[in-house]
Every structure is written in C-alpha cells, then in structure tokens.
N, C-alpha and C positions, 0 to 999 in steps of 0.2 A: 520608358523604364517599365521592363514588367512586372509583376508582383511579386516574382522571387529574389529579384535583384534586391530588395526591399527589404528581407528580411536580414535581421542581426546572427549572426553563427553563435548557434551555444543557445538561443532563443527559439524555443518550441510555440508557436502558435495553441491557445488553446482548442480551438475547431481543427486543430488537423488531428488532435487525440481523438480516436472513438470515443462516443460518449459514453458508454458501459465503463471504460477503464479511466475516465475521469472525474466521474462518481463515488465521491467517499464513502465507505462502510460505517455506518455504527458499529460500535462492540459486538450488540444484537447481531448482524449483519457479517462482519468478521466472525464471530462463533460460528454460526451456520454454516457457512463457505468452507470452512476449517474442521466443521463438526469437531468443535469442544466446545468447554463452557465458555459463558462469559466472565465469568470470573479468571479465569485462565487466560483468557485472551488480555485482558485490563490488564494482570499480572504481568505476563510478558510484554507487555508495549510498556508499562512504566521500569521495566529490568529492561528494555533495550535486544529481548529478546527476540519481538517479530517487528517488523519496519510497521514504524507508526507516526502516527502525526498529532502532537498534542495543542490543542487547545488550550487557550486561558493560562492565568500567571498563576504562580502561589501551588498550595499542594493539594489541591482540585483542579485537574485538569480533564478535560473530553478530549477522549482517543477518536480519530476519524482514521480508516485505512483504506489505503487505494487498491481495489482488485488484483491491478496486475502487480503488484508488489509481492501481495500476497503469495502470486502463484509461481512469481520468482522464488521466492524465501521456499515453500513447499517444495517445488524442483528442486533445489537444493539440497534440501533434507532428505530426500528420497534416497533410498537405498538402491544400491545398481551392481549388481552383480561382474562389473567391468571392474569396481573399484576395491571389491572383496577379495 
C-alpha cells in the first residue's frame, strides 16, 4: 500500500500545508497583515466579519487567524473593475 492510498478524502494532512499558512495570526499579527487596527480586527472576528478562529468558552475569547484566510477574505473585497 502506498501512502496515498492511506489517506481519508476530505482529510488534509497537516505537513502537506505550508508552514507559513498553517501558522495562526495573533490579532497583533492579523492587524499588520491587514494594516488596521487591532482593535478593528478583534471587532470584526467577534461580528463574524473577517474568518477567525476563537479560542476559549464564555465572553473572552483569543482570536487566532490563518494567513491564507486572510488573503482569501482581502481577494474578495477588493474591488475590480470587471465587476463595476
């Protein structure tokens, strides 16, 4: 059997993601990347505005966010002159 045979469909290995994009953001971290604040960023992960991932129960929660999420949601919002 080789090793691909091996894996489950729908099941992403974590070594086969780049490590850069399997590296969670801090808020610190998502700001940057996004050049806004962090305050803005908290805000929108807890409104469900930008993909986020919350830590912890109850109503303190740690936002962590994955890169490439990130730069899906950005892509998106970008404006395009195809679509004007």
């Amino acid at each position: 059997m080789t090793p691909t045979e091996n894996v489950q469909p729908g099941i992403i290995e974590p070594s086969a993601l780049p490590h850069h994009r399997a590296r969670p953001l801090t808020p610190l971290g998502a700001a940057q990347y996004l050049g806004m604040d962090v305050k803005t960023v908290t805000r929108w992960a807890r409104l469900g505005y930008l993909p986020a991932h919350p830590l912890g129960e109850g109503k303190r929660k740690f936002w962590r966010f994955l890169e490439h999420e990130l730069a899906a949601w950005l892509a998106a919002k970008t404006n395009s002159p195809e679509l004007a």
